[in-house]
C-alpha positions, -999 to +999 in steps of 0.1 A: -553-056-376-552-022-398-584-029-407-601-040-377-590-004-362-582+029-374-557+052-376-554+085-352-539+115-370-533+141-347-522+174-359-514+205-337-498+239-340-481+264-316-501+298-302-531+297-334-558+316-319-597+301-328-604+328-350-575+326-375-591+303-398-608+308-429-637+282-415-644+309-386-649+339-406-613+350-412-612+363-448-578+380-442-563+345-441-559+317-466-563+281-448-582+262-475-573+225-465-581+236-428-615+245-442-619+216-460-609+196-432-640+218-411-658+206-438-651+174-437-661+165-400-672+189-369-655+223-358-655+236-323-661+265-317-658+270-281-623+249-272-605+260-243-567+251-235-562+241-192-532+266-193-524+290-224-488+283-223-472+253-239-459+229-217-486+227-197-511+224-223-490+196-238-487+177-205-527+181-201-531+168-231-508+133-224-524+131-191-560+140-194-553+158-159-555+194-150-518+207-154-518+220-121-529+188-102-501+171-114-472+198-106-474+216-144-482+254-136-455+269-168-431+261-190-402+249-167-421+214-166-420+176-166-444+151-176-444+129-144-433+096-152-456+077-131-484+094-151-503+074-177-503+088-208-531+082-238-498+077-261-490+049-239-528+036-237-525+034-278-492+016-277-502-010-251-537-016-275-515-023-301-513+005-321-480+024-335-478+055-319-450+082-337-449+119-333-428+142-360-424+179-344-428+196-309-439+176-274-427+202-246-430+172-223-396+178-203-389+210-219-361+219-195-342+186-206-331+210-245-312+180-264-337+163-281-314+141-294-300+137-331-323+114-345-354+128-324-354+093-303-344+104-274-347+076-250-372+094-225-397+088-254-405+055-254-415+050-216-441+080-225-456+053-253-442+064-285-427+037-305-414+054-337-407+089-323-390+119-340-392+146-315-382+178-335-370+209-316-391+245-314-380+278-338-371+297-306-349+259-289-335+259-322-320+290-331-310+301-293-288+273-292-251+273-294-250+242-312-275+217-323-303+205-300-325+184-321-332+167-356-336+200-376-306+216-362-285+192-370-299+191-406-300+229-410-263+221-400-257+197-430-273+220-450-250+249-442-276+272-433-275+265-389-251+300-386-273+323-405-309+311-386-288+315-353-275+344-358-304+355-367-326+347-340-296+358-320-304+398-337-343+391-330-341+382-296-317+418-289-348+438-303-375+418-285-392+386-299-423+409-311-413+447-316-389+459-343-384+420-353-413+408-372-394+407-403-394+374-430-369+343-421-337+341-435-338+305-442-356+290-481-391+280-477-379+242-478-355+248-449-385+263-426-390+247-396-429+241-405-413+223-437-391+202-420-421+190-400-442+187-429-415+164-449-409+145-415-447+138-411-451+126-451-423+104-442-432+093-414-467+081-432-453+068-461-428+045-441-448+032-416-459-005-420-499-016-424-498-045-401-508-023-375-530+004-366-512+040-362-513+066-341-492+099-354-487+134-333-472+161-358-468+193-340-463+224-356-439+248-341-455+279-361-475+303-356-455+310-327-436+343-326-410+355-336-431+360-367-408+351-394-422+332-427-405+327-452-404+347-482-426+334-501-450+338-479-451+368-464-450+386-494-487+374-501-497+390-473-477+425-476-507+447-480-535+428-470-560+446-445-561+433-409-587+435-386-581+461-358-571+452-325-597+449-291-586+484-278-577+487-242-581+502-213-549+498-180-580+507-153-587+483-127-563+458-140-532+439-124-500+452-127-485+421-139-512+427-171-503+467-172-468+455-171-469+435-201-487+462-225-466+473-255-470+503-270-469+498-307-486+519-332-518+500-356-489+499-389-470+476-368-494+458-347-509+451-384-476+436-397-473+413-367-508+403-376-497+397-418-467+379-409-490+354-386-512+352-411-484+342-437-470+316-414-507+297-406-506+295-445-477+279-450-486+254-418-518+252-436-498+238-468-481+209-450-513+199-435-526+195-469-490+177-482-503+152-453-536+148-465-530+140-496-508+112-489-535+098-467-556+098-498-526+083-521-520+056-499-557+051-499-559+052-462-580+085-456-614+066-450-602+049-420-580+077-405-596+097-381-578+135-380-580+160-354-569+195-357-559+216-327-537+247-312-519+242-274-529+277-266-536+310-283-523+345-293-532+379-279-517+395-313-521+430-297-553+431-287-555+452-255-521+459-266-506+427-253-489+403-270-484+359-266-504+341-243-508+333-206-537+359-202-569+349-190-587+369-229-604+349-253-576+350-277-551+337-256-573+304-238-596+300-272-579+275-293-589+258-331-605+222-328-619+202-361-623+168-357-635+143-390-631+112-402-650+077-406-688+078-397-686+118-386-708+134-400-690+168-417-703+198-427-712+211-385-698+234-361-705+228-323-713+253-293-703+227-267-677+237-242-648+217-249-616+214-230-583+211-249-576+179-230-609+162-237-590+153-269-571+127-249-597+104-240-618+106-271-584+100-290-589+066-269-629+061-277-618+065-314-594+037-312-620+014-291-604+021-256-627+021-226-625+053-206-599+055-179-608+062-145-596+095-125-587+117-151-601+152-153-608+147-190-641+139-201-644+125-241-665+141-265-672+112-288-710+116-281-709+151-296-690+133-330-716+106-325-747+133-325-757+108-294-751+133-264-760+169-256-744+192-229-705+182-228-695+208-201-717+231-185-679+251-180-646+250-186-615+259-168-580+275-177-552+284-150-515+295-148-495+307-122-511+343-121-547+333-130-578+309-122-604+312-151-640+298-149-655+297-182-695+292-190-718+299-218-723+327-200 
């Protein structure tokens, strides 16, 4: 049956604005195997996410509906369980569905469980789960929530990354705490993933066609690489922020304006950097097992971000802002008969991913979902894919055209 149909590799991070890859221009950043990977198949250039904060955007996705039409308007939300989920659409076509990292599909339910197998997972579809905690659920717990704190536990290391994150949050998440992690670069929380994921692949029987979600909990502040990595970015020259202006804008946008001075906007911006890197490293440990295992030509991989990062421009920070850095999100998408080497205009939505995930694997199209599939656009069959695209949160309603 592995041959008959492929395998669906899913990878996506936490808060990676579009323009933070070496593919779109950015030379202040080192992401070779995402550029490879652009390479390789079709990048989008004009991806939106329904709601730029992540448990919304991570239910979207699941569903294929508008967050908000099924009760998901921030971050206090629940996947509903009489929702039909593509992960569950894969499992009942016979296909393995796993995830190693981040879902943010109950996130107000913290214990993800030891193992990651919390039982909630399998009635979403997943049948070889490991659900792995976020940097911030991690370390502002008083005792383990998940599979990596429990192994930064065995590792002796859990007191020191909570005590640290306990001295970050005091400061604020973003000023006067953008300093390196405290933790080895193998005991990062992107490395965990990464091992998990390369596991995960390597483990996994053939019989069966796979489906695999890893989800990266970094870039996401606080911005703390390891190390190793941010010292290769110590003095390397950022590009300025989009200066602002407070007049004839909301309070609740005025409110959120930090004053910070262009030194330490530009370290936030070197420590992200250093962070994608490293996230960009695993995805390439990933890739090349797909190529030892000699499974890469009939594994399609799709490369995505849940939501952006404002990174100081109009001196705000995070997401849930209706600017282009905030809603704009990465999306590459290659694999068998795609052609590679193209970058698209069409306006995408973040959870159009769900139902092409489903053409890939040879599902027909499910009825009533807001989600529209962009297979045609892979195919170099269809045109126009959206003539606009749509992004809300509690505070906002954004309307989006080429316009």
């Amino acid at each position: 049956m592995s041959k008959a149909k492929p395998n669906i590799l899913f990878i996506m991070d936490d808060q990676h604005r579009h323009d933070y890859l070496g593919s779109a221009g950015a030379s202040f950043v080192n992401t070779p195997n995402l550029d490879r990977l652009a390479q390789d198949g079709i990048r989008f250039r004009q991806c939106v996410t329904n709601c730029p904060v992540c448990a919304p955007s991570r239910i979207a996705v699941a569903s294929g509906y508008q967050p908000a039409r099924i009760g998901s308007t921030g971050n206090d939300s629940y996947l509903p369980s009489n929702v039909t989920t593509y992960y569950q659409r894969l499992r009942d076509e016979g296909y393995r569905v796993g995830c190693a990292g981040k879902l943010d599909l109950a996130k107000p339910d913290r214990y993800n469980g030891r193992h990651g197998d919390r039982p909630r997972l399998y009635s979403w579809g997943f049948t070889h789960p490991i659900e792995i905690e976020g940097k911030m659920h991690a370390g502002m717990s008083d005792r383990p929530q998940g599979p990596y704190g429990f192994w930064l536990e065995e590792q002796g290391l859990y007191e020191d990354f909570k005590n640290d994150y306990g001295e970050r949050a005091g400061k604020g998440w973003i000023q006067n705490a953008s300093h390196d992690s405290v933790l080895p670069t193998e005991a990062f929380a992107d490395s965990y993933i990464g091992q998990r994921a390369v596991e995960w692949i390597e483990q996994i029987p053939d019989d069966f066609p796979w489906h695999m979600f890893v989800s990266f909990v970094g870039p996401h502040d606080p911005y703390d690489p390891p190390a190793e990595y941010g010292a290769r970015y110590r003095n390397v020259d950022m590009p300025a922020p989009i200066e602002t202006s407070s007049a004839g804008k909301p309070d609740w946008i005025i409110d959120r304006q930090l004053d910070m001075s262009s030194e330490a906007i530009a370290e936030t911006r070197r420590q992200y950097c250093a962070s994608i890197e490293l996230i960009d490293y695993q995805i390439g440990r990933i890739l090349k097992t797909l190529d030892r295992l000699g499974i890469r030509d009939n594994t399609y991989i799709i490369f995505a971000s849940d939501h952006g990062e404002m990174l100081g421009d109009h001196g705000l920070y995070t997401k849930s802002l209706p600017y282009e850095a905030s809603v704009r999100v990465p999306l590459i998408v290659a694999g068998p008969g795609i052609e590679g080497g193209r970058t698209s205009d069409e306006l995408v939505e973040l959870i159009d991913v769900n139902p092409t995930i489903c053409a890939l694997g040879g599902l027909e199209p499910q009825e009533g979902i807001d989600a529209r599939s962009f297979h045609g656009v892979l195919a170099g069959e269809t045109g126009t894919h959206r003539s606009e695209t749509v992004s809300a949160i509690r505070n906002f309603r954004m309307i989006r055209t080429r316009e």
